[in-house]
Structures are given as structure tokens and as C-alpha cells.
C-alpha positions as CSV (number, residue, x, y, z in Angstrom):
1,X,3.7,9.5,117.2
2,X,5.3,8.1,114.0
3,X,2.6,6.5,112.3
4,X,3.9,6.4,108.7
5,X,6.6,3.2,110.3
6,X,3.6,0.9,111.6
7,X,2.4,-2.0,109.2
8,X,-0.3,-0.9,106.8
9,X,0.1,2.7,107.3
10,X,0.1,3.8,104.0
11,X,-3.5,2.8,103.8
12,X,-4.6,4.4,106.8
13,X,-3.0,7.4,106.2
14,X,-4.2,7.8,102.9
15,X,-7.9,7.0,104.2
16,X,-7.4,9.6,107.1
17,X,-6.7,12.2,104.2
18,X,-9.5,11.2,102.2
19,X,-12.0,11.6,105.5
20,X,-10.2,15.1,106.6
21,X,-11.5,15.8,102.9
22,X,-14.7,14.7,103.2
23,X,-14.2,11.5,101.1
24,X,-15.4,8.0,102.7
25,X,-15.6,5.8,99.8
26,X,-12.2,4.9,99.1
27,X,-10.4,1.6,101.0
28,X,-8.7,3.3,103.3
29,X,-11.6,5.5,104.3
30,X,-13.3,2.5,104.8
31,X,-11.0,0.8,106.9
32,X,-11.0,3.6,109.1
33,X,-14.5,3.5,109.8
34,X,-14.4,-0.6,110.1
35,X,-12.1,0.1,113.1
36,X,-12.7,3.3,114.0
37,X,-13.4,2.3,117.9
38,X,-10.2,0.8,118.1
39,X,-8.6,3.3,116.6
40,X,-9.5,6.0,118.8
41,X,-9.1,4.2,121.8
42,X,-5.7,4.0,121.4
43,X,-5.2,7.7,120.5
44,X,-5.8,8.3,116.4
45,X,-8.3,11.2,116.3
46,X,-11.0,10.2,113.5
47,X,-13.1,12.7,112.3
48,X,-16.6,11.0,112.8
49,X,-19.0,13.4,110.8
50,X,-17.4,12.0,107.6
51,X,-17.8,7.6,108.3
52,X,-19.4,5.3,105.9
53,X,-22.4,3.4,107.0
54,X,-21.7,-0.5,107.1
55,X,-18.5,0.3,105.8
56,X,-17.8,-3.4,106.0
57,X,-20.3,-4.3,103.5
58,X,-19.3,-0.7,101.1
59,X,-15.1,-2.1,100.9
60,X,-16.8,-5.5,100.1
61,X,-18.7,-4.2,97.3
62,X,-16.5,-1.7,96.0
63,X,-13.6,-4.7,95.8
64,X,-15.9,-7.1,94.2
65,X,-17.1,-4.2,91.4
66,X,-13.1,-3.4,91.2
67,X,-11.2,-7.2,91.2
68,X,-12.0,-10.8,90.7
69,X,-10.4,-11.5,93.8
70,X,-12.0,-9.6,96.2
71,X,-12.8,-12.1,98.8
72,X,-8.6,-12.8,99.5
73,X,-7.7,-9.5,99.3
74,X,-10.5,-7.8,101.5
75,X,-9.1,-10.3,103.6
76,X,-5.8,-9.1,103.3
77,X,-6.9,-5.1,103.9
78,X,-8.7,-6.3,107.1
79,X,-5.4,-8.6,108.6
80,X,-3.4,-5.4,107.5
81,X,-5.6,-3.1,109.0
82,X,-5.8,-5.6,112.3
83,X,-1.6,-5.1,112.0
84,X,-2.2,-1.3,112.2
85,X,-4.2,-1.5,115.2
86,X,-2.2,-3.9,116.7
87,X,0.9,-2.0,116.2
88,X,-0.7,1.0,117.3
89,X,-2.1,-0.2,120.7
90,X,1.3,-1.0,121.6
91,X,2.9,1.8,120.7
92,X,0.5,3.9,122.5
93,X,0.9,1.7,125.8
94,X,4.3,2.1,125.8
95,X,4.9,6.1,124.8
């Protein structure tokens, strides 16, 4: 499965990278763990040892330490990350 061509892959990518590493701090890692049910339900293998506790509540932090706008654009990584899921479901209904 292609997943580099679904919206908002470059972040999920990069977080499953940063988990395969042993990393779970960064946004993407975090956005992995937010959804990680929904993501391996519809057939992304997540490596579990390596999730953030209440990673909702980590990305929120580590935006609001990082930008002045973190409210809109956690926002924003959550609607992307919804688009990634989204695309994903579909694409593995239909493979």
C-alpha cells in the first residue's frame, strides 16, 4: 500500500520513523499514538512498546511551548491526521 499519496502522510510517516527509532515525542509520533486504534484496524502496523502516554495532552503542550498558535494548528494536525485515517480506511476496504 502506497501510503506516501494519502493526505497528511508526510507526518505520519515521519512519526512511524521516529517510533521504529524509539522516539515518541515528536508530532508525528504523537499523532500516531492519538489514533493508533484506528490506525491498526485498518492495516498500519504500529509498534506499541514505543507510545506516548496521553499523547493528546504531550502534542498540546509541546505546540503551546513551540508556537503562539497552538490551539489552530493542533487543530489542524488532528483534521490532517483524521484525513489520513480516513483515506486509509478506504483504501484498505477497497484493496
Amino acid at each position: 500500500m502506497e501510503l506516501n499519496e494519502l493526505p497528511g502522510a508526510d507526518l505520519i510517516l515521519s512519526g512511524l520513523d521516529d517510533l521504529l527509532h524509539g522516539i515518541n515525542n515528536t508530532i508525528g509520533s504523537l499523532l500516531i499514538a492519538i489514533a493508533s486504534v484506528r490506525l491498526s484496524e485498518a492495516g498500519l502496523d504500529i509498534p506499541n512498546q514505543a507510545l506516548a502516554s496521553e499523547p493528546e495532552l504531550t502534542l498540546y503542550d509541546y505546540l503551546r511551548n513551540e508556537r503562539d498558535d497552538a490551539y489552530s494548528y493542533y487543530n489542524a494536525l488532528l483534521n490532517s491526521l483524521n484525513s489520513f485515517c480516513a483515506a486509509l480506511e478506504l483504501k484498505s476496504e477497497y484493496k
